[in-house]
VEXGU-583696 format. One record per residue (C-alpha): y, x, z; residue number from 1; residue in one letter. Coordinates in Angstrom, 3 decimals, decimal comma. Example, Ala and Ser with C-alpha at 12.3 -4.5 7.8 and 13.67 -1.06 7.14 Angstrom:
REM VEXGU-583696
     north      east        up  seq  type
    -4,500    12,300     7,800    1     A
    -1,060    13,670     7,140    2     S
END
This chain:
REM VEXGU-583696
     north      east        up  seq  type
     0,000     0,000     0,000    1     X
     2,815     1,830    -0,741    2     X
     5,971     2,138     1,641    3     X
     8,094    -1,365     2,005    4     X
    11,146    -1,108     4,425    5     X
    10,400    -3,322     7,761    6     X
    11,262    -7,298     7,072    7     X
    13,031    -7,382    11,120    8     X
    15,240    -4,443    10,325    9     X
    16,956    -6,346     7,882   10     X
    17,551    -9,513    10,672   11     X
    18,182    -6,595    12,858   12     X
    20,840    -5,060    11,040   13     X
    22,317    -8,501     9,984   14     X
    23,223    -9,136    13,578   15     X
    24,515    -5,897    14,653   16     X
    26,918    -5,782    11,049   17     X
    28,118    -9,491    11,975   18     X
    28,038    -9,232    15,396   19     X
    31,743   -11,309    16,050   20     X
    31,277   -13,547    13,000   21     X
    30,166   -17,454    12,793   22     X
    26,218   -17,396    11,748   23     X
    25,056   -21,015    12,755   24     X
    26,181   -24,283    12,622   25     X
    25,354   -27,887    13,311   26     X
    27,562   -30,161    10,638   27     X
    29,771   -32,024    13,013   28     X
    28,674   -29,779    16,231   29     X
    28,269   -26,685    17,674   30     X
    28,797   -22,668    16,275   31     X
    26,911   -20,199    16,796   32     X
    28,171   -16,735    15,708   33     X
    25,784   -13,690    15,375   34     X
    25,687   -12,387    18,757   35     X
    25,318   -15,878    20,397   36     X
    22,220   -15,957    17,991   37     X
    21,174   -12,185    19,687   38     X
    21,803   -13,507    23,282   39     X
    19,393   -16,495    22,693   40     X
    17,015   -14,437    20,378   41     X
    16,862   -12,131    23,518   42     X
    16,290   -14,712    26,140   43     X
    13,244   -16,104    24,379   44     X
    11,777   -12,773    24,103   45     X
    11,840   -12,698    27,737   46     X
    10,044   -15,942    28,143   47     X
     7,914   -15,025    25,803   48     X
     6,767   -11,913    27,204   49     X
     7,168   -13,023    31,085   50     X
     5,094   -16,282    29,943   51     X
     1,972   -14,366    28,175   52     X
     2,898   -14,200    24,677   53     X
     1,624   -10,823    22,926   54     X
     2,930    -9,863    19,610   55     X
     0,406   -11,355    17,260   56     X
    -0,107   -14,501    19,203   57     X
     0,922   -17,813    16,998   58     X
     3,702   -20,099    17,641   59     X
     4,313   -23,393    16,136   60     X
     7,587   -25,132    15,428   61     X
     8,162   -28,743    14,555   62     X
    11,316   -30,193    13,990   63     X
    14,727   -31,384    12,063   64     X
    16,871   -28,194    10,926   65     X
    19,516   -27,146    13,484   66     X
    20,694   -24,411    14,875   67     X
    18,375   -23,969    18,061   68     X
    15,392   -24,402    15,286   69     X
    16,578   -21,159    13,444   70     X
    17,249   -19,515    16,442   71     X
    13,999   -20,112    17,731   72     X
    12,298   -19,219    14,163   73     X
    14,071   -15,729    14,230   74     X
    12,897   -14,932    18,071   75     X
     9,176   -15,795    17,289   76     X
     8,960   -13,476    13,831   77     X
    11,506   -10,365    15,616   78     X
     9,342   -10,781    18,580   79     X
     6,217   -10,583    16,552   80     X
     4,125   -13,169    16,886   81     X
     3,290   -15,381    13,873   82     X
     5,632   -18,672    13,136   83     X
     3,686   -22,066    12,335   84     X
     6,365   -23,924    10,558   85     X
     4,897   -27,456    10,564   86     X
     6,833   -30,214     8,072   87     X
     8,580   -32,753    11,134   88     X
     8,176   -35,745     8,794   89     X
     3,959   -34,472     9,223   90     X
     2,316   -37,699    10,893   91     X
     1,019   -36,679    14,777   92     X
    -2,541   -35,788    13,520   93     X
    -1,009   -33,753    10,944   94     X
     0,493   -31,868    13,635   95     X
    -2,262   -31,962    15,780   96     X
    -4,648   -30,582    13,191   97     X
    -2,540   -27,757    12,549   98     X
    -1,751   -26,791    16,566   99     X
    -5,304   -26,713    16,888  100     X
    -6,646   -25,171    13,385  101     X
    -3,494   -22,306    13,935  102     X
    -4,653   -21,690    17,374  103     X
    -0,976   -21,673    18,097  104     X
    -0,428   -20,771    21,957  105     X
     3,183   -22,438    22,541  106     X
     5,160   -25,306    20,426  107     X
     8,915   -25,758    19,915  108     X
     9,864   -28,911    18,894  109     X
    12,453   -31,084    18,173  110     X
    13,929   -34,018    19,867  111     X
    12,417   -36,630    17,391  112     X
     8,890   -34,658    17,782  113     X
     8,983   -34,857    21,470  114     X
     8,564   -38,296    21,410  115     X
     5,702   -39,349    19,169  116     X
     3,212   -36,320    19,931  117     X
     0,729   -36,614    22,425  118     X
     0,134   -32,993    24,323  119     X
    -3,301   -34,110    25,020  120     X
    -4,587   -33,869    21,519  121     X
    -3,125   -30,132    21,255  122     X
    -5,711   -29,150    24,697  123     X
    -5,093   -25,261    23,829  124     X
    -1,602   -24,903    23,855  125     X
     0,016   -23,685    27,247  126     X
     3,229   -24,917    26,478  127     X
     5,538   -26,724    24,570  128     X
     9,770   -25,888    23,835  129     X
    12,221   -28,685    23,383  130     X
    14,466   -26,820    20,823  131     X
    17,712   -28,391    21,591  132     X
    17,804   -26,349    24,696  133     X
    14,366   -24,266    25,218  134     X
    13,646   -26,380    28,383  135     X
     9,641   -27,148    28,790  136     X
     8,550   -30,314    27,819  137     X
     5,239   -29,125    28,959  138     X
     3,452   -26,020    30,826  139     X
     0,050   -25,030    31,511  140     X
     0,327   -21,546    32,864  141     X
     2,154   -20,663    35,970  142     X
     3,283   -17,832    33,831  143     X
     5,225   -19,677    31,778  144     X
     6,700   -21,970    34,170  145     X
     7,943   -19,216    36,167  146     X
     9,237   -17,466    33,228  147     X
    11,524   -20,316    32,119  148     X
    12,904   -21,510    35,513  149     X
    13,934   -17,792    36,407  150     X
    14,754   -16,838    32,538  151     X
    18,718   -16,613    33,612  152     X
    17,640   -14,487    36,528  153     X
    15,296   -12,177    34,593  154     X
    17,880   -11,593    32,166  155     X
    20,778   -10,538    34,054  156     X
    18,341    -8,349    36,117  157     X
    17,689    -6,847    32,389  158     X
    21,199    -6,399    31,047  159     X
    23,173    -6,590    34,323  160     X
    26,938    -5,885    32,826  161     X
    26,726    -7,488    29,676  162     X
    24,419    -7,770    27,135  163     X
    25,733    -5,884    23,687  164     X
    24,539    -5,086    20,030  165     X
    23,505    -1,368    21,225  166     X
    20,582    -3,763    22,901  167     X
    19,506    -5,045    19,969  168     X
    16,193    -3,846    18,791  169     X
    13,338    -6,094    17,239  170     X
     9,379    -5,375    16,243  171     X
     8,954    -3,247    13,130  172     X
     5,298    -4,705    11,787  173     X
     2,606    -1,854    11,972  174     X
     1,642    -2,334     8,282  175     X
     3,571    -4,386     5,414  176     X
     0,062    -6,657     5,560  177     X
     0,655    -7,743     9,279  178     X
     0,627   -11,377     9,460  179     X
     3,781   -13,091     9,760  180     X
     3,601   -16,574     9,234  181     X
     1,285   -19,526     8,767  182     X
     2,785   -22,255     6,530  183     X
     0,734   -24,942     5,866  184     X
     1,058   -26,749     2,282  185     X
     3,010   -29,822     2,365  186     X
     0,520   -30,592    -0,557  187     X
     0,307   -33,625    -3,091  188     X
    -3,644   -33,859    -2,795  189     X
    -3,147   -34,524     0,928  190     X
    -5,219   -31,779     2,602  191     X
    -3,069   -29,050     4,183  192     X
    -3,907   -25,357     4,084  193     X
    -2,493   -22,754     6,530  194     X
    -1,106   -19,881     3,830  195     X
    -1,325   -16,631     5,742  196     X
     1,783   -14,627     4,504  197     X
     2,214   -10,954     5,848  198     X
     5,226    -9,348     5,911  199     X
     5,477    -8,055     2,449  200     X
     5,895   -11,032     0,763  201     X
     8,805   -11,700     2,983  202     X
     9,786    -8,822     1,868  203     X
     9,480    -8,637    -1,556  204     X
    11,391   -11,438    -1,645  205     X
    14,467   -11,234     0,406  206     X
    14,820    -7,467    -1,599  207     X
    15,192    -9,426    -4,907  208     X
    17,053   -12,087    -3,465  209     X
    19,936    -9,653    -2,104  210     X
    19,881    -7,683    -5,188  211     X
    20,866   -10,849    -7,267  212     X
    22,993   -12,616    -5,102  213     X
    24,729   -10,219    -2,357  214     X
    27,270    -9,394    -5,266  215     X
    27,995   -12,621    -5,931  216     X
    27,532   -14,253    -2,206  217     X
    29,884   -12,197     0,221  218     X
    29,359   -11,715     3,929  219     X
    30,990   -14,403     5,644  220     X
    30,431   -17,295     2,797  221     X
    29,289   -21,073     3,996  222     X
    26,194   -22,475     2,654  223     X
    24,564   -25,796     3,621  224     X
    21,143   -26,212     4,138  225     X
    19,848   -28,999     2,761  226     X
    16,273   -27,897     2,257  227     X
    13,907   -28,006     5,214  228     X
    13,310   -24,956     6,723  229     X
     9,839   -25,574     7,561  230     X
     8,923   -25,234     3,817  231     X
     8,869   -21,955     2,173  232     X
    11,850   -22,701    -0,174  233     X
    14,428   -23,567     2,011  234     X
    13,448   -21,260     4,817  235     X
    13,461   -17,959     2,355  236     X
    15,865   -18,513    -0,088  237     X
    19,094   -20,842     2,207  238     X
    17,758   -19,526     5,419  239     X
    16,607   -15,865     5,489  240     X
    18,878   -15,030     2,581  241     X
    22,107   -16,728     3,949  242     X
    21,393   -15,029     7,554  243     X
    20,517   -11,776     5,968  244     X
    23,537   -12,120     3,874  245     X
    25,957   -12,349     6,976  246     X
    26,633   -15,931     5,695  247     X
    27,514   -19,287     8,177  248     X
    25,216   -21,287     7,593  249     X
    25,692   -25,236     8,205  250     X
    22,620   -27,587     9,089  251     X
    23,046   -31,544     8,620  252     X
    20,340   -32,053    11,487  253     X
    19,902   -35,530    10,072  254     X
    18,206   -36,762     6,872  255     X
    19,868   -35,393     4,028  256     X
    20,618   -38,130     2,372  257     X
    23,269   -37,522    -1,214  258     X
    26,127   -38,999     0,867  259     X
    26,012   -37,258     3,453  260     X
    24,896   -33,608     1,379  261     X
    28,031   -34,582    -0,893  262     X
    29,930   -35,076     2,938  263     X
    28,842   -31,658     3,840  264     X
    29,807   -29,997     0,098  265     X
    33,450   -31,425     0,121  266     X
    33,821   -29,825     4,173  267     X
    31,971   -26,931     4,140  268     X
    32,447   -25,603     0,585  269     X
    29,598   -23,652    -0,142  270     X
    29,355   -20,470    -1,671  271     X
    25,854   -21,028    -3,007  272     X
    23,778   -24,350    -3,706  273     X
    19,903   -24,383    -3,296  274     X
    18,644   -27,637    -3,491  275     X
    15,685   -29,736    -4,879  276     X
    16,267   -31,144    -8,432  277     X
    16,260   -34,798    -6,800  278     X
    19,381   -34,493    -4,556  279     X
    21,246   -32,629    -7,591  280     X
    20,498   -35,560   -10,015  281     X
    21,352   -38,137    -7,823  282     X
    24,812   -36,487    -7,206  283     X
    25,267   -36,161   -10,679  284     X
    24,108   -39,800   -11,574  285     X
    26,088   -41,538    -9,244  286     X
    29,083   -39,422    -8,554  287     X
    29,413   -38,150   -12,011  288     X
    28,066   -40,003   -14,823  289     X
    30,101   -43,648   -13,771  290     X
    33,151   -41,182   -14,556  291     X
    32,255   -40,084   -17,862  292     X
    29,700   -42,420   -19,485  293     X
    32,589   -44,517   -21,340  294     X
    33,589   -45,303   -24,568  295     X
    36,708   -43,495   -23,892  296     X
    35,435   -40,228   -22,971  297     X
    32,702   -40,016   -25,541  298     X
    34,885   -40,564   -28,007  299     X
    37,370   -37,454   -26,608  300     X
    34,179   -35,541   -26,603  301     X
    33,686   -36,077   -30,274  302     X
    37,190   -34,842   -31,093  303     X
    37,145   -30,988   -32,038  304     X
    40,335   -30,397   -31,211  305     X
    40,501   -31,331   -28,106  306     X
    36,988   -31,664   -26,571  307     X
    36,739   -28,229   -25,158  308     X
    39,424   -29,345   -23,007  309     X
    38,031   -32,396   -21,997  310     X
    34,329   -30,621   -21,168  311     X
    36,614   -28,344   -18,833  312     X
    38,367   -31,632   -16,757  313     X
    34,341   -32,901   -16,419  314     X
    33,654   -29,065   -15,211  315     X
    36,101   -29,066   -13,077  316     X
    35,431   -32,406   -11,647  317     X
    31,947   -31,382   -11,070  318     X
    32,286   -28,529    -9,401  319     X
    34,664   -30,445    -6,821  320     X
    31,672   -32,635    -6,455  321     X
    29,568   -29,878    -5,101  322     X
    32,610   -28,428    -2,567  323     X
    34,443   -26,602    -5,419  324     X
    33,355   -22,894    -4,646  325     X
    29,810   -22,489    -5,508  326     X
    28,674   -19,839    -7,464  327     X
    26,063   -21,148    -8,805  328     X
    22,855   -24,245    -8,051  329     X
    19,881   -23,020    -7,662  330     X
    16,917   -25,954    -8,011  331     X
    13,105   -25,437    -7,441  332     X
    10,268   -27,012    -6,279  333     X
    10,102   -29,430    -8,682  334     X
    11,281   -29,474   -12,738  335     X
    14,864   -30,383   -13,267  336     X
    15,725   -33,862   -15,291  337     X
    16,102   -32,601   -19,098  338     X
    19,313   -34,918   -19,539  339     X
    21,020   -33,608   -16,057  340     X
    19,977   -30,193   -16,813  341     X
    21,458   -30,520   -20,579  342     X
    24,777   -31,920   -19,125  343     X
    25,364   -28,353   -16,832  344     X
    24,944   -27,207   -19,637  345     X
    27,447   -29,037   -21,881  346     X
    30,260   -27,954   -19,592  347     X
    28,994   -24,814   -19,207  348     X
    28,176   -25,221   -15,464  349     X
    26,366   -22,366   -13,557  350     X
    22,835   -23,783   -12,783  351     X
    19,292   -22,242   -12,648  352     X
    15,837   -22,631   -11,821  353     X
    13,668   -20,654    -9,621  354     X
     9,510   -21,453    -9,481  355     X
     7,062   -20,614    -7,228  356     X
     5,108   -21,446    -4,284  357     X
     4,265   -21,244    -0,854  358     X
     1,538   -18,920    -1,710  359     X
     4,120   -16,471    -2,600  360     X
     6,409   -17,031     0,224  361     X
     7,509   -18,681    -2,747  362     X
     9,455   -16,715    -5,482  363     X
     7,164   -16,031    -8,940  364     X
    10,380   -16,310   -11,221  365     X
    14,230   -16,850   -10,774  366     X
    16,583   -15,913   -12,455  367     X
    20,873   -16,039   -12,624  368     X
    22,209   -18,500   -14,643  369     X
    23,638   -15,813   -16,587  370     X
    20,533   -15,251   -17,793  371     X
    18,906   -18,368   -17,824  372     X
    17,613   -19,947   -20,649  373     X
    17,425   -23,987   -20,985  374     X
    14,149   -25,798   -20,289  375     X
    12,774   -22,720   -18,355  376     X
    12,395   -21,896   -15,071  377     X
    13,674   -17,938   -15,239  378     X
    11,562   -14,788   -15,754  379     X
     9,491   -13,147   -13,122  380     X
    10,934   -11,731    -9,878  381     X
    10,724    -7,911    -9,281  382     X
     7,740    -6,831    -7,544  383     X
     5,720   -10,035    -9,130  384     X
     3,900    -9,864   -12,650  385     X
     3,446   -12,928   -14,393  386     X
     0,637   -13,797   -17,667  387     X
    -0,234   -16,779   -19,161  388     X
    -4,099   -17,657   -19,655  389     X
    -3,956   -19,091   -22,756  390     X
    -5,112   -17,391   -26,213  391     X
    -1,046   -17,953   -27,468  392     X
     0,681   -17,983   -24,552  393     X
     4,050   -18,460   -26,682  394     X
     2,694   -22,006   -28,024  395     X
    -0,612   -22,991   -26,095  396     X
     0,194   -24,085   -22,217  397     X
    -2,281   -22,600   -20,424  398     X
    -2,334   -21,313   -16,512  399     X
     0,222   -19,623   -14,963  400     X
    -1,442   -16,302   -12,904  401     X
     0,673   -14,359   -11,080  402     X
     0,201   -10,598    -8,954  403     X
     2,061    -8,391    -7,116  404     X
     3,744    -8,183    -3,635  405     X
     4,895   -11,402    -2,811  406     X
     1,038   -13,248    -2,819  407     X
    -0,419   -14,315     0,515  408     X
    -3,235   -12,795     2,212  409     X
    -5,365   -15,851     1,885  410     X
    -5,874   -19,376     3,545  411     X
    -6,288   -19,481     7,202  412     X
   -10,097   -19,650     8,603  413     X
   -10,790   -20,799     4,631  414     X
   -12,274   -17,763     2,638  415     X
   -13,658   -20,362     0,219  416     X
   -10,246   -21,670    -0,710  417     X
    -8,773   -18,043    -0,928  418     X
   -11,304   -17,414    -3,703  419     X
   -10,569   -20,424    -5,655  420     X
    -7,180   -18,930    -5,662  421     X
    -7,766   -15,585    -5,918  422     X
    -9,702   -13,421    -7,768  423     X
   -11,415   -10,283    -7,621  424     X
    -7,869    -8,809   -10,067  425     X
    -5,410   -10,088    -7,262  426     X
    -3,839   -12,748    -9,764  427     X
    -2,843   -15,998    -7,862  428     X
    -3,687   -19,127    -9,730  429     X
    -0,930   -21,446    -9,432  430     X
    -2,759   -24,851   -10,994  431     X
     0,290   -24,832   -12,990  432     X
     0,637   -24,956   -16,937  433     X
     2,815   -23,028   -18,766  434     X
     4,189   -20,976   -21,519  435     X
     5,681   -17,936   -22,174  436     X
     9,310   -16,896   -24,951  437     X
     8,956   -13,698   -26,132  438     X
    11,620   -12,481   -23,909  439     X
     9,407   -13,339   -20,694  440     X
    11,423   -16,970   -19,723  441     X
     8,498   -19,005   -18,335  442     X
     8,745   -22,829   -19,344  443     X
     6,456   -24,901   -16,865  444     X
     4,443   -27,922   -18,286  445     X
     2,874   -29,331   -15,755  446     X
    -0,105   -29,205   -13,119  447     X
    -3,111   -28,594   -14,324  448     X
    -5,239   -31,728   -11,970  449     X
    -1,962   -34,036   -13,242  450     X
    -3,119   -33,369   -17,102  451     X
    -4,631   -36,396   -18,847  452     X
    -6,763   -36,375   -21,983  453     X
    -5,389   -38,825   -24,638  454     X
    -8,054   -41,515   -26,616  455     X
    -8,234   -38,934   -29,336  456     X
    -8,640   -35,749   -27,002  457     X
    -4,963   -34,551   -27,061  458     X
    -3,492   -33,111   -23,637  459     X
    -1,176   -35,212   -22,564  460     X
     1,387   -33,786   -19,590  461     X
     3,018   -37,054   -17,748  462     X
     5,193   -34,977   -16,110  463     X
     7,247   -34,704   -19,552  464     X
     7,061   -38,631   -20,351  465     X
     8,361   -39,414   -16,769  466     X
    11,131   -37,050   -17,707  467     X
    12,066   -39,038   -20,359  468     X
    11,871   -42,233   -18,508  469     X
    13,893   -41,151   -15,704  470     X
    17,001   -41,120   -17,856  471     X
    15,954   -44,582   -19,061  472     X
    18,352   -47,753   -17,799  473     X
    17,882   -48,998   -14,548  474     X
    14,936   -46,412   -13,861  475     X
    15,331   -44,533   -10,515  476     X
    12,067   -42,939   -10,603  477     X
     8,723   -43,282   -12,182  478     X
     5,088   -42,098   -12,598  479     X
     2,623   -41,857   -15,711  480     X
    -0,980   -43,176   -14,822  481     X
    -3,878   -43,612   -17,324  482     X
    -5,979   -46,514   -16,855  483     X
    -9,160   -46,329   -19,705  484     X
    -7,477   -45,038   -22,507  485     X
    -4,299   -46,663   -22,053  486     X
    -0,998   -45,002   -20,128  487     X
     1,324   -46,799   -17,638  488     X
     4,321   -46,075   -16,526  489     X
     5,084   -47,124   -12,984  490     X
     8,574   -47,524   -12,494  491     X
    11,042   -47,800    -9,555  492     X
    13,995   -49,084   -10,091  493     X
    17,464   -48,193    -9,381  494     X
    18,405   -51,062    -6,840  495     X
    21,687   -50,416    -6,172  496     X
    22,298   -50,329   -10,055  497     X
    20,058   -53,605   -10,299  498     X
    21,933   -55,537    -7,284  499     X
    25,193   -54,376    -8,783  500     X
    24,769   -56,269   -11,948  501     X
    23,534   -59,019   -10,756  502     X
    19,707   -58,305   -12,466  503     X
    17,281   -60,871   -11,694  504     X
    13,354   -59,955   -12,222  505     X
    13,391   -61,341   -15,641  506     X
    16,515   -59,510   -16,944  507     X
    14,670   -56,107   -15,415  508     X
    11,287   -56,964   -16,797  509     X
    13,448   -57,318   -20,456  510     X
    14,942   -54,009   -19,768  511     X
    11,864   -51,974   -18,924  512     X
    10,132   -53,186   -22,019  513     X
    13,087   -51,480   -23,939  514     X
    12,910   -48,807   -21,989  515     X
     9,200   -49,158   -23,227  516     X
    10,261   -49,045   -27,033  517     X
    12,603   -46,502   -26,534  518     X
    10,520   -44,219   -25,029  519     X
     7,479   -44,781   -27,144  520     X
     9,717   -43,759   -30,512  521     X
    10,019   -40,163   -29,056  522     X
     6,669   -39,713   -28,418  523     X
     3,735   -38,681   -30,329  524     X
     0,917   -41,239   -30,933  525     X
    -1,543   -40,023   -28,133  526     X
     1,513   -40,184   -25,483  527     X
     2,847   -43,683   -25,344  528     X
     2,879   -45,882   -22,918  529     X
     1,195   -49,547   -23,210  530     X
     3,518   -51,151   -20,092  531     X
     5,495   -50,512   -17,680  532     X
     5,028   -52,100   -14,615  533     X
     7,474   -52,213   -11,627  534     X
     7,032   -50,668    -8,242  535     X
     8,812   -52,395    -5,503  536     X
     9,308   -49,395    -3,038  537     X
    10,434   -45,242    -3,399  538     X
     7,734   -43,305    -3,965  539     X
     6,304   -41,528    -1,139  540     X
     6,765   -37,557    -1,427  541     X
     6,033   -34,209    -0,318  542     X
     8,911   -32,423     1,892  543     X
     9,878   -30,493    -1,066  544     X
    10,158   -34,279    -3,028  545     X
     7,159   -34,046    -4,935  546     X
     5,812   -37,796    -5,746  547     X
     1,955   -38,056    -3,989  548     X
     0,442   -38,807    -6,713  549     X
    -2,574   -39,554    -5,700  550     X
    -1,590   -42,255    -3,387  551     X
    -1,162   -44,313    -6,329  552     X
    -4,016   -43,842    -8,843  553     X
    -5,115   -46,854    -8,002  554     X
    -2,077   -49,492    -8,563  555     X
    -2,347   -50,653   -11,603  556     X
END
């Protein structure tokens, strides 16, 4: 393995550099700067090592994003024991199954968590953290309770003046392979796995990361996270990033709905968006698109003279949208709407895509929008290789592998998995489908378990029919099943749209049928769709807003 620089040196150095500046905040609350964050990183070290904990030793944590929950992430990895980031909208036996399956020894959790878990069903945990303010919820050790009712004492007895950034000194892992966290897949088949990640992949990432966006991103910029930090995503490319950075980072500590994100944009101002296509498009759709769609500004569009102009006024608008100081959106975890994605575009707005997964802690490709080309999602991140396993990877989709220093070690107590994943070359198999340009931009299209085989043997990828669809009138979301030999699109609608105009089921069944026709002329043969049928509810998703689909192979 060859040399990799220690993944806590960077938090380390991140808090001694920004020692006097603001680091966390809770929208609406509290700040946090960097050496507030050092003080309370410090004072769970000493409860964890008064209480029993021994480097090495797991920890789970379960709960909304706020400050404390960051906090509290930081002093389990710079202490080094292993994090269990567990998703807080998991059900209790979710959570319960992956306590006990981790073998984590303590919990944090949040205050939502508190109240629908049952400590009972977790037998081998000796203690669980209320995160707002570190207090036990529950002990089983006299170690531990000791530890946390005389934690003031025991550090003032430590640091009896004052506590400074000359104190500051965190674990440096033994070997870039030591295990660092356990992050169970949020998963669309709904079986979770507990991805092992060592400390190179953190790594391998965060090194890329800075190199692309440190020049662009100053020290002291805002971001808000929007992305939950208990999924690979937001935690490696908002959180460690931003706090790496020396950036203040702002948490919404509530559901994240588009209101209150677009709230958050116009206070805050980010620097830097990172975000799941689904919030972007639904900022765009209903802040932007009632501004522009019009007879009046199409037909400005259309005039040469003086339609550059215009496309600056809608750039400009947009980027007030979004808080009027971000360098650029970065989307992932799912594929971007074609339409959205070819309206940043129109106005020449800075957007890109980044791919990956939690199996590679998750970066494969990213790259800056200076770079990026439309449709894809970037080229390959450095330390990562990328191939396609197709006989014409330029035209024939075929799986996505990927190698190199950001893969996990494997699936926790689940060797058999790891292989199905793995093999004997080191290449990761994502599931995904995809091709390859000839200058290396990788163009995703779709999951390999969500391809259907047309009635005459054609592939057929629903993911790029729903795509379509989604831009369709009065569609909010939808979902491609096959039923026999026929395909179905299952539709929910955009109620606010519907209730707005005054729609009654009739005038929506007339519209999807359009829709229908509409859709049907852009696709080939083997791809269209015999009905549409309405669903009366959102679809239920994955953390990183990936529909379930297997929840509903069964509707129609």
């Amino acid at each position: 393995m060859k040399q990799i620089p220690s993944f806590n040196y960077y938090i380390e150095q991140s808090v001694i550099n920004n020692w006097d500046n603001d680091a966390l905040t809770d929208f609406k609350g509290a700040t946090l700067q960097y050496h507030d964050v050092a003080r309370k990183i410090e004072k769970l070290h000493i409860m964890f090592e008064n209480g029993g904990v021994v480097p090495g030793d797991k920890i789970a944590l379960c709960g909304r994003n706020s400050s404390c929950w960051a906090v509290a992430l930081l002093a389990v990895i710079t202490y080094g024991a292993v994090a269990v980031p567990i998703q807080h909208e998991f059900t209790p036996d979710q959570i319960y199954n992956i306590v006990n399956h981790s073998d984590a020894k303590l919990m944090f959790v949040g205050d939502v968590v508190a109240t629908t878990i049952n400590p009972d069903e977790m037998p081998h945990l000796e203690g669980i953290i209320y995160i707002p303010d570190y207090s036990l919820v529950l002990s089983r050790t006299e170690r531990l309770t000791y530890a946390r009712e005389h934690l003031n004492e025991m550090f003032g007895h430590k640091y009896p003046k004052f506590f400074r950034k000359e104190h500051v000194h965190y674990h440096i892992e033994k070997s870039p392979d030591e295990l660092v966290l356990i992050n169970y897949t949020s998963g669309t088949t709904g079986f979770s796995k507990g991805v092992m990640l060592p400390y190179r992949a953190l790594w391998g990432n965060i090194d890329y990361i800075l190199k692309l966006l440190s020049p662009k991103v100053s020290r002291g910029s805002s971001i808000v996270c929007t992305l939950p930090m208990a999924h690979m995503y937001g935690m490696m490319v908002e959180f460690f990033f931003g706090f790496i950075n020396g950036c203040h980072l702002f948490y919404l500590t509530r559901l994240p709905s588009p209101s209150l994100i677009a709230e958050a944009f116009a206070a805050v101002k980010p620097s830097l968006i990172v975000a799941v296509p689904l919030v972007i498009e639904k900022i765009v759709r209903k802040s932007i698109f009632p501004e522009i769609q019009n007879n009046r500004t199409r037909l400005l569009l259309n005039m040469p003279v003086i339609s550059k102009k215009v496309r600056q006024r809608i750039h400009e608008r947009v980027a007030e949208v979004f808080g009027g100081n971000a360098y650029e959106i970065i989307t992932g975890g799912a594929a971007l709407n074609q339409e959205v994605e070819r309206f940043f575009n129109s106005i020449d707005f800075p957007i890109t895509v980044a791919y990956g997964a939690t199996e590679t802690a998750p970066l494969i490709t990213f790259t800056d929008h200076s770079e990026y080309a439309t449709g894809s999602c970037g080229k390959v991140v450095e330390h990562m290789e990328v191939r396609i396993n197709s006989s014409d990877p330029h035209s024939i989709p075929g799986e996505i592998l990927s190698r190199g220093t950001n893969v996990m070690l494997g699936y926790y107590k689940n060797e058999e998995a790891t292989r199905a994943v793995i093999d004997s070359d080191g290449w990761y198999h994502t599931g995904d489908l995809g091709t390859m340009s000839d200058d290396g931009h990788i163009y995703i299209r779709g999951r390999i378990k969500n391809m259907l085989l047309g009635s005459n043997g054609q592939n057929v990828y629903p993911e790029e029919i729903e795509d379509k669809l989604n831009s369709m009138a009065m569609v909010n979301e939808s979902l491609v099943i096959q039923k026999g030999d026929r395909l179905v699109g299952l539709v929910y609608p955009d109620m606010d749209e519907v209730k707005s105009m005054g729609f009654n089921d009739e005038d929506l069944n007339n519209i999807m049928e359009q829709n229908r026709q509409q859709l049907n002329m852009q696709l080939p043969p083997f791809c269209k769709i015999s009905e549409i049928k309405l669903h009366d509810k959102e679809f239920v998703k994955t953390p990183k807003k990936s529909i379930k689909r297997y929840l509903y192979q069964d509707v129609v």
